[in-house]
C-alpha positions in Angstrom: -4.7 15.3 -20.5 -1.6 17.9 -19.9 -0.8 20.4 -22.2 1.4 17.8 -24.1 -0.8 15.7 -24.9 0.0 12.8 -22.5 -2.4 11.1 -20.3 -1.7 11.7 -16.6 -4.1 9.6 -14.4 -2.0 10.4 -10.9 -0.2 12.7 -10.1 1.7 14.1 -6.4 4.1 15.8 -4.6 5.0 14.3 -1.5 5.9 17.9 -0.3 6.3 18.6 3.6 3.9 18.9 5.8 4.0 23.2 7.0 4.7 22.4 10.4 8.1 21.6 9.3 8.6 24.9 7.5 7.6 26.6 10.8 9.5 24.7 13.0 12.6 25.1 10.7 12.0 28.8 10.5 11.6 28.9 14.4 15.5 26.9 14.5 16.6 29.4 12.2 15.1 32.2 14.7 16.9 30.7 17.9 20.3 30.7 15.6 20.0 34.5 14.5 18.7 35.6 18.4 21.7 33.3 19.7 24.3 35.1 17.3 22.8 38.5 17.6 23.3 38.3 21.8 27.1 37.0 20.9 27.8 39.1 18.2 26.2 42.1 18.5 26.7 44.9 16.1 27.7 42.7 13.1 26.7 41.8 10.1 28.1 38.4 9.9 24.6 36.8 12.3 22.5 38.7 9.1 24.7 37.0 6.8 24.9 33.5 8.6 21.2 33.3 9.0 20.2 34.4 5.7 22.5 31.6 4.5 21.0 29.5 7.2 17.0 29.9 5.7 18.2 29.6 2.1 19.6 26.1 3.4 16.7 25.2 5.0 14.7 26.4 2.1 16.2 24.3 -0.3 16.4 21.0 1.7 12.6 21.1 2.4 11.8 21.6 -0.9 14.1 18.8 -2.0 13.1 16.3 0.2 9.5 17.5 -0.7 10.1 17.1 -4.3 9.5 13.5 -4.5 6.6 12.6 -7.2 4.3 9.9 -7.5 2.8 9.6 -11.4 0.8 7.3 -13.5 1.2 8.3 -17.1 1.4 6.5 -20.5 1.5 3.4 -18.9 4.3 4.1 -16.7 4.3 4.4 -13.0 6.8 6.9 -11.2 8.0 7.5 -7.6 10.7 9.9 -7.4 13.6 8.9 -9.6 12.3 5.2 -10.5 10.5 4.4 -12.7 8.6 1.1 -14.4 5.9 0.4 -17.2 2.5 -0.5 -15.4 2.5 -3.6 -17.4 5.2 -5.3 -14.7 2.6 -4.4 -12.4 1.0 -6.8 -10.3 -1.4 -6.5 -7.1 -1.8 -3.1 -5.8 -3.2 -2.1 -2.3 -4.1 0.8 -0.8 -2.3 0.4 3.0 -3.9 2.7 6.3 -1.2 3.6 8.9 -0.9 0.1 10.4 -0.3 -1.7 7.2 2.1 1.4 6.2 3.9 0.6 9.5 3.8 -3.6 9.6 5.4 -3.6 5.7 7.3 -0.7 6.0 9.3 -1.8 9.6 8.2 -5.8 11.0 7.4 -7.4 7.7 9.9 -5.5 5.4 12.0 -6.8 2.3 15.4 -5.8 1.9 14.5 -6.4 -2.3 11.8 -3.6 -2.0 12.0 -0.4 -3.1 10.6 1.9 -0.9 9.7 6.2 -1.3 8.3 6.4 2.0 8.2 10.0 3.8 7.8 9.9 7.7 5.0 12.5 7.8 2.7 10.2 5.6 1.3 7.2 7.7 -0.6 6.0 4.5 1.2 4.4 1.5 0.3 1.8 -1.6 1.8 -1.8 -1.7 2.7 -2.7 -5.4 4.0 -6.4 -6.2 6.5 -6.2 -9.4 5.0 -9.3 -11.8 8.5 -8.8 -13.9 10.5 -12.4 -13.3 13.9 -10.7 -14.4 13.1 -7.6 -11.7 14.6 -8.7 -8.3 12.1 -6.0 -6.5 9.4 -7.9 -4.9 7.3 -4.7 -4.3 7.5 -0.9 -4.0 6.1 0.8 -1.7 5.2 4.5 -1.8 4.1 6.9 0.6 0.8 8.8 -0.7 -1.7 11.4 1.0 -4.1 9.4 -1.3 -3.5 5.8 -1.4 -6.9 4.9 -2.7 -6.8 7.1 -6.0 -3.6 6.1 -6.6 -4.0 2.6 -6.3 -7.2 3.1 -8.4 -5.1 4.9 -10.9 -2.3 1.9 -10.8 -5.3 -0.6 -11.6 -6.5 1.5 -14.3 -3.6 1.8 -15.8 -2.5 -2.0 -15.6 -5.9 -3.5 -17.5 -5.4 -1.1 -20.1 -2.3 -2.3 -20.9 -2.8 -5.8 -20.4 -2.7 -7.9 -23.1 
């Protein structure tokens, strides 16, 4: 329970992995050393690479912002959302799997939150007739509880 009362029985951010805030903050680096050598005695390289790490702030974090939640009956990735009732098979995928449904084996219907630094995801068929989603497919750090979580949450809303 949260501290509103509702039953949360997943919950994640699929927040980047800190080798990308390094490596950012590194490209950020080579931009302010490149400007300081061509513009020396300026403010404006200061100014440009401030604004530079506040951009790349805010775009990691955005793209890191996705969530993945089971709660009240409902299952969330990012922005979509469905009731765990119009849930049907659920699978926890390793990397392979992740990579075979994901690229090869892939349906233009699905809908897919997949981030590229997480190999492993959960594969979950959509039992709703009048849905023209096949399956979703959502990258997770922990595929296992959350498919756990999914099944859970489907046979105790079933019926």
């Amino acid at each position: 329970m949260n501290d509103g009362g509702a039953r949360v029985d997943y919950h994640e951010r699929l927040g980047v992995p800190l080798r990308w805030w390094a490596q950012g903050t590194m490209l950020v680096a080579s931009l302010w050393i490149a400007m300081i050598v061509a513009i020396p005695d300026q403010p404006l390289p200061w100014v440009l690479t401030g604004l530079a790490l506040a951009l790349l702030a805010a775009c990691l974090y955005w793209y890191g912002d996705a969530r993945v939640e089971v709660r009240d009956g409902w299952f969330r990735a990012g922005r979509a959302r469905i009731e765990v009732r119009h849930l049907g098979d659920v699978a926890a995928l390793d990397a392979k799997e992740t990579w075979r449904v994901a690229g090869p084996d892939a349906d233009v219907r699905a809908f897919l939150l997949m981030r590229p630094y997480l190999r492993r995801a959960v594969r979950v068929q959509i039992s709703d007739r009048a849905d023209p989603t096949p399956y979703w497919l959502v990258s997770s750090r922990h595929p296992e509880a959350l498919a756990g979580a999914l099944k859970a949450a489907r046979s105790g809303h079933a019926g």
